[in-house]
C-alpha positions in Angstrom: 156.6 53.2 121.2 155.0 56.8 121.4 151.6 57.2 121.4 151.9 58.5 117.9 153.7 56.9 115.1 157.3 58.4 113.7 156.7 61.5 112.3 156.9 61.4 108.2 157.1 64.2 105.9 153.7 63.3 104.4 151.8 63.2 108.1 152.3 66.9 108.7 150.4 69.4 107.3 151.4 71.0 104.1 152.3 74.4 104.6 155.0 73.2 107.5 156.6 70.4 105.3 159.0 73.4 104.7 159.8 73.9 108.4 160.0 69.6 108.6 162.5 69.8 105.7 164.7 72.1 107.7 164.5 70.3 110.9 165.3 67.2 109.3 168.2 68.6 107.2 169.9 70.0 110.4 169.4 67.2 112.7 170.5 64.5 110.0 167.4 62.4 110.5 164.0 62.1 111.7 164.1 61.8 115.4 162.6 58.4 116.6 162.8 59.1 120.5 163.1 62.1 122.7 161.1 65.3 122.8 162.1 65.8 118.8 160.1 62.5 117.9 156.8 63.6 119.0 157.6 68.1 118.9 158.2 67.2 115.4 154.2 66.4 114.8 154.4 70.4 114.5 157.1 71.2 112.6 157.8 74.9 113.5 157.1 74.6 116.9 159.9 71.9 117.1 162.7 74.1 115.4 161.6 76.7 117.6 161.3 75.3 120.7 164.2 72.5 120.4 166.0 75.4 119.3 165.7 77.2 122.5 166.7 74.5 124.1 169.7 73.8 122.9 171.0 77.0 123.5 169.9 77.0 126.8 171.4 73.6 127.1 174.7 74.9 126.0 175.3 78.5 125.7 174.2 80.1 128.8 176.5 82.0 131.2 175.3 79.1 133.6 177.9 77.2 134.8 177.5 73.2 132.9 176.9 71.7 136.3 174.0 73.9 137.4 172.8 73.8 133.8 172.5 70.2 134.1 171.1 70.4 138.3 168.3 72.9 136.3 167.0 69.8 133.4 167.2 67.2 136.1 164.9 69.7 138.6 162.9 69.9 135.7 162.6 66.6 135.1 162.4 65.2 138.7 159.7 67.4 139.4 157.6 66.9 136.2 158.6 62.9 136.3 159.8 62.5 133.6 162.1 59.5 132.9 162.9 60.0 129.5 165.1 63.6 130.4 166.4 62.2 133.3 167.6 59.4 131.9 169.2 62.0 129.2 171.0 64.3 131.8 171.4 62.4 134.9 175.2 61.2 133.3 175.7 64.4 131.9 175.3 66.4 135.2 177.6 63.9 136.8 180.0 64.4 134.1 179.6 68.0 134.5 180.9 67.7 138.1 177.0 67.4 139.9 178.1 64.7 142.9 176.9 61.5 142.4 175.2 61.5 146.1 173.1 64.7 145.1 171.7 63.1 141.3 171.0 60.2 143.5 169.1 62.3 146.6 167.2 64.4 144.0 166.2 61.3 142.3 165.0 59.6 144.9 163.5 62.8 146.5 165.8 62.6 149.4 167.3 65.2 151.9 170.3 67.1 149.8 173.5 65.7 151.3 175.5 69.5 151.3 175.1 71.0 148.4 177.2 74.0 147.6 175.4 77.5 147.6 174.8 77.7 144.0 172.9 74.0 143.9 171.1 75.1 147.0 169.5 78.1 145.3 168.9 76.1 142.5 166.8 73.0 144.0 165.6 75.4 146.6 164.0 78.0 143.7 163.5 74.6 141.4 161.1 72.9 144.0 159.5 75.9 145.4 158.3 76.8 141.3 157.0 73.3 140.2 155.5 72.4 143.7 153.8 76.0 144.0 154.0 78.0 140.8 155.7 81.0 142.9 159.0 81.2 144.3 159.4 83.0 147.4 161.5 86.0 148.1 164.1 84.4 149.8 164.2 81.8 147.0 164.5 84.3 144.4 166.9 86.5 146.2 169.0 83.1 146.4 169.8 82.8 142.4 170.1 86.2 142.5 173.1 86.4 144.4 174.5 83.8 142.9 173.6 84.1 139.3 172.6 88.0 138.8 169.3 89.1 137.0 171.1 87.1 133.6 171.6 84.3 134.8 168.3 84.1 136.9 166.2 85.0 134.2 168.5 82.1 131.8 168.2 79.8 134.9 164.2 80.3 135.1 163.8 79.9 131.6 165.7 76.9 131.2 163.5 75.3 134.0 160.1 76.1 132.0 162.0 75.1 128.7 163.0 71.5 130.5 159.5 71.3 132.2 157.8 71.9 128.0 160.0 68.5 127.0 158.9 66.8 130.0 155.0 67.5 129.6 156.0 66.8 125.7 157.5 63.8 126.4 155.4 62.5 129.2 151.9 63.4 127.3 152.8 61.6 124.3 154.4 58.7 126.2 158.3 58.4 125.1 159.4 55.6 126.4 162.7 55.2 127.5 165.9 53.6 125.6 166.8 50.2 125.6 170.1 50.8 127.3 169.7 53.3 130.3 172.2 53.7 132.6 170.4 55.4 135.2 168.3 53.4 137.8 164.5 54.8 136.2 163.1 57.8 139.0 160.6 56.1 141.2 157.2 57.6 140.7 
């Protein structure tokens, strides 16, 4: 369980039981796990935030595959098991190779990754572990993504990176049935 208890309508403050309403009514339910389960303790930041993220989730120019490499950089690097455990099948559904989910994971050498997954762990490392990318990592996604897709790439890094601290602050714990082997941290 969450370091919090399940968000109800009554536990959030009035003037956002509106923006609850909303979130709840779209969604279908009250979120009991994931990043919605705890965001939802403030109402409009969850719509607005877990709305960002599902577009960047889904209707970028990004290709799926290096949509999915982006949330598991985010999540590898931030440690967060909850996210990978989300998008580690997805990425390899998405055509990610199983031998690269499973390098990243366990913070392994790459085993040749193809130019656009380069650029992306390169510039996904070089952020998280420094704050800066440098000029030959940013010059990287630019070739391969253009300013559009850089700046959808970067964002949907820092979007991915919010869950994780979201997740990871307020201690989401994983589900009962994973099927990825949990990151070692």
């Amino acid at each position: 369980m969450a370091r919090t208890p399940t968000v109800t309508r009554e536990s959030v403050p009035e003037n956002e039981q509106a923006a609850f309403d909303a979130f709840v009514a779209d969604r279908g339910e009250v979120p009991t796990t994931g990043p919605g389960s705890v965001m939802l303790n403030a109402p409009e930041v969850a719509q607005r935030a877990l709305g960002l993220a599902l577009y960047l989730r889904t209707d970028t120019s990004l290709d799926p595959r290096i949509r999915e490499l982006a949330m598991l950089m985010a999540a590898r690097e931030n440690d967060c098991q909850f996210i990978w455990n989300a998008h580690a099948p997805p990425a390899r559904r998405a055509g990610l190779r199983d031998d690269i989910v499973d390098a990243l994971r366990d913070r392994q050498e790459i085993p040749n990754p193809a130019a656009d997954e380069l650029a992306v762990i390169n510039y996904g490392r070089e952020f998280f572990r420094t704050r800066r990318v440098s000029q030959d990592a940013f010059d990287a996604v630019i070739d391969q993504f253009g300013r559009n897709g850089a700046t959808e790439l970067t964002t949907l890094m820092g979007c991915y990176a919010m869950l994780a601290f979201n997740v990871n602050a307020f201690g989401v714990e994983l589900p009962d049935n994973i099927t990825e082997a949990p990151l070692p941290i």
